[in-house]
C-alpha positions, 0 to 999 in steps of 0.5 A: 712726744712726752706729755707733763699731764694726762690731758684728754688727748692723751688718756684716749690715745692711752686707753687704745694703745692699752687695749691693742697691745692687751688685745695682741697679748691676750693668748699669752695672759690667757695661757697662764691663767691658773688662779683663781681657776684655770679657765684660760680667760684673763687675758680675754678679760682684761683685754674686753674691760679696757677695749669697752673704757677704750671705746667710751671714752673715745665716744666722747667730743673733742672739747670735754674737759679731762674730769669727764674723760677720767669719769666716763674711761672708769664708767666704761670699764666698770660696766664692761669689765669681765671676770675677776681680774678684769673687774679688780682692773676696772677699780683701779682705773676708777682710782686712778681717775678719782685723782687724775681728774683733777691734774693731781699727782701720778703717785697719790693716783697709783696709791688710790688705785691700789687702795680701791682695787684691794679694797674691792676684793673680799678676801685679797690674795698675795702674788695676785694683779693686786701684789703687783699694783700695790707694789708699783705704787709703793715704789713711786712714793718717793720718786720726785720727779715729773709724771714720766719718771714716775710712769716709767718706775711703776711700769719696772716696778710692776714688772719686777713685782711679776716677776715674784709672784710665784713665790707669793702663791704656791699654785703659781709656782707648781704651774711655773707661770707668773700671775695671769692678771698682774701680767695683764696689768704690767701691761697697762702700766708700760702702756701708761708709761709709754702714753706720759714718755711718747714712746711706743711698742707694738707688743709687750713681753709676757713670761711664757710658762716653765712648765705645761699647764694643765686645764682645771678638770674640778672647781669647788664653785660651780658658776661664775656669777657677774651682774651689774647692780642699781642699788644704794652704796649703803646696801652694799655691806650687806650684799658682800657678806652674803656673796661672801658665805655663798662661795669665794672670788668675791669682787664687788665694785662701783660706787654712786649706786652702780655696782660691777659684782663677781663671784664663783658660787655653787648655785648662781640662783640665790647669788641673783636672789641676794642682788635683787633684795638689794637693787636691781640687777642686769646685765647678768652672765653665768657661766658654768665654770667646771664646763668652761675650765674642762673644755676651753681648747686653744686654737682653731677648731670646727664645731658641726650639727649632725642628725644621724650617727654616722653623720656624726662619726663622719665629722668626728673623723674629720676633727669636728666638735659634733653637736647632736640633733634630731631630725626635725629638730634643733640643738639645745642652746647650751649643747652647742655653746659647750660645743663652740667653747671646747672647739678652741679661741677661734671657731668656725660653726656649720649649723647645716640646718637652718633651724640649727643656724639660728640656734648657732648664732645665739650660742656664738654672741654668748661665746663671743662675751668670753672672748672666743672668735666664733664665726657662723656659715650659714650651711644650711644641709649636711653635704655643704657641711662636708663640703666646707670641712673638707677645705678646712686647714687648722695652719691657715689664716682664720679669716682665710680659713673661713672665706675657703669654707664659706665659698666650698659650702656656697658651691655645694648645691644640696638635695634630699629625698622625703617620703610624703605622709599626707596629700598636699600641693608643692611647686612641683604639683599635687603629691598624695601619701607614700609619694617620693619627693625630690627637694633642690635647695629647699624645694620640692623639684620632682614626684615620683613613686620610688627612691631610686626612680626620684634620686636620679631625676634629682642628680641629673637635675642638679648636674645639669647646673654644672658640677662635677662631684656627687655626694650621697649621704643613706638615711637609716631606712634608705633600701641597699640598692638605692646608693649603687643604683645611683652610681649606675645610672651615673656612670651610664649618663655622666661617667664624667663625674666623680661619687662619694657615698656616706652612710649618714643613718639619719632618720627621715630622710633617705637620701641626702644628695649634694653637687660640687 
């Protein structure tokens, strides 16, 4: 039903229905994404600033008056607001909440906001989110009617505004897309408008691009530096002229001695040095904008640790982005992070080691900060690997494609071969140097004195719980005969089951061993 005020209610059901429907939008924004950089994440952004308002305010008890709710959806999104769109975004719902806390008028709120978000921009750009804002409260101004009137002129007006964005900035015009961020924030004017007039749509349109648009392969600035700042307002003049010499898209927001700052920088260290003479900076994210822009992919892809180089070729061949590791090892942190940034939006990682996972799992919580859906399978050797990525189907449902891979690697049982350097006790009895051991799932299962001898104990072993297809993966100091001695003795005892060999050239270990 239409509503006369934004009561609390209605600023909740407003901050959620805005989420959702950024959230459902977030692809499309993201494809428009040319300026500042093209680095395929506004609509991520926008839709991360407003979920984090959405969720703050909906914490909140039943009986709190409107001041709070207004105050605590502009706390929320400053202190969740991502990139530069999301945190001039972010300024507007705070001047917007500075007017609306009190029941005053939509339009001098409107007026607010656009004064608060321009104002928070160092160097404001037209036919940008703030051409837009500025545009739709400009229309309202004279319009005398209630709060729905109102609402629903800003929303066609904000449209209308987007719609002339590429005649205000030429990169806009030479990519043939309209403004990223003021796409994004047409959105959250038709969803206000929807919240004041009671209506309600599931999606909103958002002008798809004319014309290809190519991923940014250079940035002047090299990092994106954001941080949320404790300091003094009056500290803050001085701390915008430094950022500002430093590099460009300077948004600095906030106010009552917590800030929201954003800036692309050639060296992110002295733009945190310059924040600590100021205040106390947290929450710090950095982001290596020329890796972001050159690799950000779309879609679905499969990001996988290999230990051999023809391990990896292996998974190259299959459309895995391959992170490399040494045997014994683990990846570096920013390796497999790049890797899950250029697999695509949605990522399924195979660490196949469990060192490797843990490293995995950190690189996906910082993916997942920029809006990637990234989702670890605990693959703990190389054949679940294979195995996961062989059911791996790109035109599936995400979540259906990681249940298929989750339950291929989960019925692989997996195997390897390792040469003792040094005596020791092991679960399956004493072992001394140059002993053969046979490890399942982890555990040394069988002694022996040679390769071949061991591997078939292993198979058979590992048989013996069912299965039906072997595979082998050769280590690069794995003897000739070791993989076709196995096949023999396979078809000798099981000529039932199916083999796949693989020279995997890993170092370590001469022979990988996994049962479907």
């Amino acid at each position: 039903m239409p509503v006369d005020v934004l009561d609390p209610p209605s600023v909740r059901r407003w901050a959620r229905h805005t989420a959702d429907a950024l959230g459902r939008a977030r692809a499309d924004i993201d494809a428009l994404n040319v300026f500042p950089v093209a680095d395929g994440d506004t609509g991520t952004n926008l839709h991360l600033t407003m979920l984090s308002a959405a969720e703050a305010v909906e914490s909140l008890p039943d009986d709190v008056d409107a001041g709070v709710v207004w105050q605590t959806l502009s706390y929320g999104a400053l202190v969740g607001a991502r990139g530069n769109s999301g945190v001039i975004v972010s300024q507007a719902l705070r001047g917007l909440a500075e007017v609306l806390k009190d029941g005053a008028d939509l339009r001098a709120a409107l007026a607010r906001a656009a004064e608060l978000a321009r104002g928070c921009v160092a160097r404001p750009v037209e036919g940008t989110v703030l051409s837009v804002l500025a545009a739709a409260a400009a229309a309202v101004q004279g319009v005398e009617s209630g709060p729905a009137e109102v609402a629903r002129r800003a929303a066609e007006e904000a449209r209308a505004a987007l719609r002339r964005t590429p005649d205000q900035l030429d990169v806009l015009a030479r990519s043939g897309v309209v403004d990223a961020g003021g796409a994004g924030l047409a959105i959250v004017l038709e969803s206000l408008a929807a919240a004041i007039t009671g209506t309600h749509r599931e999606r909103y349109e958002v002008p798809p691009p004319t014309a290809r648009v190519a991923p940014m392969t250079e940035v002047g600035a090299g990092y994106e530096v954001m941080y949320l700042l404790d300091a003094d307002d009056d500290a803050i003049g001085k701390l915008r002229e430094e950022l500002d010499a430093m590099g460009d898209s300077l948004v600095v927001v906030g106010g009552d001695g917590l800030w929201n700052v954003h800036v692309h920088v050639g060296e992110a260290g002295p733009a945190i040095e310059a924040a600590l003479r100021v205040g106390r900076p947290h929450r710090i994210r950095i982001t290596y904008l020329a890796e972001r822009a050159h690799v950000a992919g779309d879609g679905r892809g499969v990001v996988a640790v290999a230990a051999g180089d023809g391990i990896a070729a292996l998974f190259e061949e299959c459309g895995a982005v391959v992170v490399r590791r040494e045997p014994g090892g683990r990846p570096a942190l920013p390796s497999m992070l790049a890797a899950i940034r250029q697999a695509g939006r949605e990522v399924v990682v195979l660490p196949n080691d469990e060192d490797a996972g843990a490293v995995a799992v950190a690189a996906a919580e910082i993916a997942r900060e920029d809006g990637l859906v990234v989702t670890v399978l605990p693959t703990r050797a190389t054949v679940q690997g294979l195995a996961a990525l062989a059911v791996h189907d790109p035109l599936r449902r995400y979540d259906d494609d990681v249940v298929a891979m989750t339950g291929a690697a989960g019925q692989t049982r997996y195997g390897h071969l390792v040469v003792a350097d040094r005596e020791g006790v092991t679960s399956a009895g004493l072992c001394g140097p140059g002993d053969v051991l046979g490890m399942i799932d982890g555990d040394v299962a069988v002694i022996g004195r040679t390769l071949e001898e061991v591997a078939a104990l292993v198979v058979d072993r590992m048989l013996a719980a069912g299965g039906e297809l072997v595979t082998l993966v050769t280590g690069s100091g794995a003897p000739g005969g070791l993989a076709p001695g196995v096949a023999d003795h396979l078809r000798r005892s099981r000529p039932d089951a199916d083999l796949v060999v693989y020279a995997g050239e890993q170092g370590g270990y001469p022979l990988l061993i996994g049962v479907e």
